[in-house]
C-alpha positions as CSV (number, residue, x, y, z in Angstrom):
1,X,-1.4,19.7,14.0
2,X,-0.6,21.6,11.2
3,X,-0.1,19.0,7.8
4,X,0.2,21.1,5.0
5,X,0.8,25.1,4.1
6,X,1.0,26.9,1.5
7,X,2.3,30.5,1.7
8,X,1.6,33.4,-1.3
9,X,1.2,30.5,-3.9
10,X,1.7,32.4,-7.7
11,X,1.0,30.7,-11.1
12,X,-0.4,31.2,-14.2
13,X,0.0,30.2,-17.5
14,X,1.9,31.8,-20.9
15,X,5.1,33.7,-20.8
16,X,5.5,36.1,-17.6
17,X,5.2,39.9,-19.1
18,X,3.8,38.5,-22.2
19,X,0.1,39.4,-23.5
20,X,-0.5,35.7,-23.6
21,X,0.3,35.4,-20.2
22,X,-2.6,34.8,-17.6
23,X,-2.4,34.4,-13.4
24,X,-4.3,31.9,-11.7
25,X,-3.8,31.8,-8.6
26,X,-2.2,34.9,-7.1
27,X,-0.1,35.3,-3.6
28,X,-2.9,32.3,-2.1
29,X,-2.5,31.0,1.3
30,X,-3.8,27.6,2.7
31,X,-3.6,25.7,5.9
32,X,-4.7,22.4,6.6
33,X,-4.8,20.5,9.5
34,X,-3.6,16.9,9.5
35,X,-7.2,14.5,9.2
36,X,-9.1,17.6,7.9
37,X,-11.6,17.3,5.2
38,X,-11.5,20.1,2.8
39,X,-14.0,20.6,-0.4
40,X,-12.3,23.4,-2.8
41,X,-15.4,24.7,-5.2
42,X,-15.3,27.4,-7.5
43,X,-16.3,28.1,-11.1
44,X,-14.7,26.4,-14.6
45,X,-11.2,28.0,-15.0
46,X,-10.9,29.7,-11.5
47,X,-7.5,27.3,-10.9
48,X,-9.2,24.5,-8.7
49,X,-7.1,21.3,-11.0
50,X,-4.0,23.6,-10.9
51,X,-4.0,24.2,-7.2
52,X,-4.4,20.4,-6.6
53,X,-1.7,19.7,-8.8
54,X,0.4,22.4,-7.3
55,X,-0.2,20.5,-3.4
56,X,0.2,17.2,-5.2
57,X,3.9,18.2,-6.6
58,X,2.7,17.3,-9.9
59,X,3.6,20.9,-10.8
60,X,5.9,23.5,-9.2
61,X,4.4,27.3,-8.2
62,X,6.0,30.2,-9.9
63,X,6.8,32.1,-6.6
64,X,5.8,30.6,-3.4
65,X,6.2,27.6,-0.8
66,X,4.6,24.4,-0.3
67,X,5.7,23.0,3.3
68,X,4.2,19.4,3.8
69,X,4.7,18.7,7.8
70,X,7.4,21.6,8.0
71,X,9.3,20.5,4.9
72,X,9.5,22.9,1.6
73,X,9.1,20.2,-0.8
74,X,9.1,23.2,-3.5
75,X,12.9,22.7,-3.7
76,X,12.6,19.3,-4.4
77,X,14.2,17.7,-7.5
78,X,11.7,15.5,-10.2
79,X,13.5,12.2,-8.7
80,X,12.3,14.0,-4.7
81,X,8.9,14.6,-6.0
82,X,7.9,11.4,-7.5
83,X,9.3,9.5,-4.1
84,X,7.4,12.1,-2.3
85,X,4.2,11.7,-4.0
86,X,4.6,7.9,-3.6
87,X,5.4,7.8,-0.3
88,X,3.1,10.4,1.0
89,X,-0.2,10.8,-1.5
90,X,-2.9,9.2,-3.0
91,X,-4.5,10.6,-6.2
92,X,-8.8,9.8,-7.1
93,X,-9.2,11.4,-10.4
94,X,-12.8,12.0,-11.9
95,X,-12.0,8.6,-14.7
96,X,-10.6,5.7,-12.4
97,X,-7.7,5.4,-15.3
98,X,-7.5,1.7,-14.4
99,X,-5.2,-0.4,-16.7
100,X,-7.7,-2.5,-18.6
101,X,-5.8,-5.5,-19.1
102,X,-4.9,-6.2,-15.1
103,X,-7.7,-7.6,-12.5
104,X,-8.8,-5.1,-10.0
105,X,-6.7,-6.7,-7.5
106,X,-3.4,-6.0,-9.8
107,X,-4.9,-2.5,-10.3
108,X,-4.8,-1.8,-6.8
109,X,-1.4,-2.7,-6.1
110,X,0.2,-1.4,-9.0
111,X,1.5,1.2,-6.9
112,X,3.2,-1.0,-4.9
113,X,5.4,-2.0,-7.6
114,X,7.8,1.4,-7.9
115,X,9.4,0.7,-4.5
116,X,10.3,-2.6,-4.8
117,X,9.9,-6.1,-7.5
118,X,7.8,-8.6,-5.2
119,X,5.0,-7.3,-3.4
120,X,5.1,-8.1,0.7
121,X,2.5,-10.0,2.6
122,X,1.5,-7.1,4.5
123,X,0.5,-5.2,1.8
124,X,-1.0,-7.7,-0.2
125,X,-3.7,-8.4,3.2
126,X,-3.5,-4.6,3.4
127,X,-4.9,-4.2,-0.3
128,X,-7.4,-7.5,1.1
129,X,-8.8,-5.4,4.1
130,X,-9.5,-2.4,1.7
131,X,-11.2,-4.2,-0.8
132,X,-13.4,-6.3,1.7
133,X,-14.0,-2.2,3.4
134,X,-15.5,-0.5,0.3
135,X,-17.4,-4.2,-0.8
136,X,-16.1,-5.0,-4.1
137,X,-14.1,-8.4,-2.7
138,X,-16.3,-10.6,-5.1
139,X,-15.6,-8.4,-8.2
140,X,-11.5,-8.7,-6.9
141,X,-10.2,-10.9,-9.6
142,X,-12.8,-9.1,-12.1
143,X,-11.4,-6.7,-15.1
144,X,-12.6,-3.3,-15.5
145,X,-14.6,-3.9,-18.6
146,X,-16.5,-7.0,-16.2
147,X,-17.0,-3.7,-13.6
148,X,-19.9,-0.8,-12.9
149,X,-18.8,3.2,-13.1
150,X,-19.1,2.8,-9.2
151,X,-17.4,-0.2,-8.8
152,X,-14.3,1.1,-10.7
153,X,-14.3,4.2,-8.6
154,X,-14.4,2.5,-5.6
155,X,-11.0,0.2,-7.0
156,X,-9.4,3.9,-7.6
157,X,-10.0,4.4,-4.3
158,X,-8.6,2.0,-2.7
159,X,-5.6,1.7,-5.0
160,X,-5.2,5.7,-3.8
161,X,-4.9,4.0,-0.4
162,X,-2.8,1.4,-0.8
163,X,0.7,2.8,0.1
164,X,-1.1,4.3,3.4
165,X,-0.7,8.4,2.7
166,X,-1.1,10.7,5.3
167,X,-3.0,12.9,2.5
168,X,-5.7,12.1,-0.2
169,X,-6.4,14.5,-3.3
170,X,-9.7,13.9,-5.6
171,X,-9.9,15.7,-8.5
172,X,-13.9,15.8,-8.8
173,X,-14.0,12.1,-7.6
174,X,-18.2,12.1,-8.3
175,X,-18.1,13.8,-11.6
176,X,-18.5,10.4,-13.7
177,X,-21.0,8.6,-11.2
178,X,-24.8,9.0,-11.5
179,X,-26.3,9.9,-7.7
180,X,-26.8,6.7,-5.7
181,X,-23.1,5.8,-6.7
182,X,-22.0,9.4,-5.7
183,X,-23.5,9.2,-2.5
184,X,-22.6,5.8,-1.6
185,X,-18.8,6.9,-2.7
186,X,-18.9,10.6,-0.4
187,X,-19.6,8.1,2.7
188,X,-17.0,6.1,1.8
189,X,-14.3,8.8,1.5
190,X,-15.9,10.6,4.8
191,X,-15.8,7.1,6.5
192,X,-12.2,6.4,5.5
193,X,-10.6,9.7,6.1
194,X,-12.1,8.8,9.5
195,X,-10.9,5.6,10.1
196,X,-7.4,5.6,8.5
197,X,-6.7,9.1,9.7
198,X,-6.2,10.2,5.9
199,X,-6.6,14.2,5.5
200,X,-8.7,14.7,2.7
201,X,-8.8,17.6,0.0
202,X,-11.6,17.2,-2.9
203,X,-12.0,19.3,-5.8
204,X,-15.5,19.0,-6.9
205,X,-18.5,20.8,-8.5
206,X,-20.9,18.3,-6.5
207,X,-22.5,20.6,-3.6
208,X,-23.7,17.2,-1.6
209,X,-20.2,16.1,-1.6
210,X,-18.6,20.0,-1.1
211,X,-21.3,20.4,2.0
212,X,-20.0,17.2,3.7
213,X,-16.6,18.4,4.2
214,X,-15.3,19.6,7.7
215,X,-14.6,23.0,5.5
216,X,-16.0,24.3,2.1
217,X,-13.4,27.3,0.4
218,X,-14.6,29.0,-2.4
219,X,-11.2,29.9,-5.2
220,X,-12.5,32.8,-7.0
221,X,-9.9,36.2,-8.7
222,X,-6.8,34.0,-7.7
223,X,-7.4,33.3,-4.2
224,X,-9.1,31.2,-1.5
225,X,-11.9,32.2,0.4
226,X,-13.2,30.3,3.3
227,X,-17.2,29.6,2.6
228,X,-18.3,27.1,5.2
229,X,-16.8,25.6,8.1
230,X,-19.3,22.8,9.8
231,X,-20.1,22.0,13.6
């Protein structure tokens, strides 16, 4: 089942017709299935952040459609995209960007917080049965400062998580970690996009982590070329 598509995708940045002006991705096309994992590789400056941002409504294409399960969510208004990002995505950056003052519990469910002023039971166990999954439960009521590069990643994660999206985005998720940690965190995004279902769409320089994906494109002269595909 198709999830998400994107159909002859334009932007750049500078002023259109301008000599300052410079196109980054041009007329791209991209189909994902829903529980895919996708690695999107491709050298410094070839649009790999700005394509993310454009399938994560953080930005808006300058000609194009985005459908996410059949809807054009390109016509959405700023109110429509942040309730769609909320309600739909989670986000893994290459820093964690957790608030240093809040436990790693209260990190994880800070997301929580825009849809309503008390946080339920469900998702407070919900939040419980992550943490307990990626095995930072003893480090739960810990601050960020009190936690390793790996363990902080692996809070980002599951605060990604925690309003159950259908699709994940990480922005070179490995990028910060040193190798043990970035192996031990590519299982645990393979073995959670299994078990929760989650499609999964990394950006990411790392070639262990780009190789482990269902299917490897290459972004290179504004479009998106299909690299590796595995059995």
């Amino acid at each position: 089942m198709m999830q998400l598509e994107l159909k002859r995708i334009v932007k750049g940045y500078g002023n259109p017709g301008t000599h300052n002006y410079r196109q980054v991705l041009k007329e791209l096309d991209l189909e994902v299935d829903k529980g895919q994992k996708i690695a999107i590789v491709g050298p410094s400056g070839s649009g790999k952040t700005t394509l993310l941002n454009l399938i994560g409504a953080l930005d808006q294409p300058e000609e194009g459609r985005i459908l996410f399960e059949g809807k054009d969510i390109t016509g959405y208004s700023k109110t429509e995209l942040a309730n769609f990002r909320n309600q739909h995505l989670g986000f893994i950056f290459q820093l964690h960007y957790l608030m240093p003052q809040l436990t790693l519990m209260e990190n994880v469910l800070l997301p929580v917080l825009p849809q309503r002023k008390n946080i339920r039971k469900e998702q407070k166990e919900w939040a419980e049965h992550l943490i307990q999954k990626v095995g930072i439960w003893e480090q739960r009521e810990q601050k960020p400062s009190q936690l390793s590069g790996g363990e902080c990643q692996r809070t980002a994660v599951v605060r990604a998580l925690i309003n159950k999206p259908e699709l994940l985005l990480a922005d070179e998720p490995t990028g910060a970690l040193d190798e043990e940690n970035a192996d031990g965190l590519t299982q645990l995004l393979m073995n959670l996009s299994d078990e929760e279902g989650v499609t999964l769409i990394t950006v990411t320089h790392d070639s262990a982590l780009a190789n482990r994906m269902d299917i490897k494109y290459t972004l290179r002269g504004g479009g998106i070329h299909k690299t590796g595909i595995q059995s």
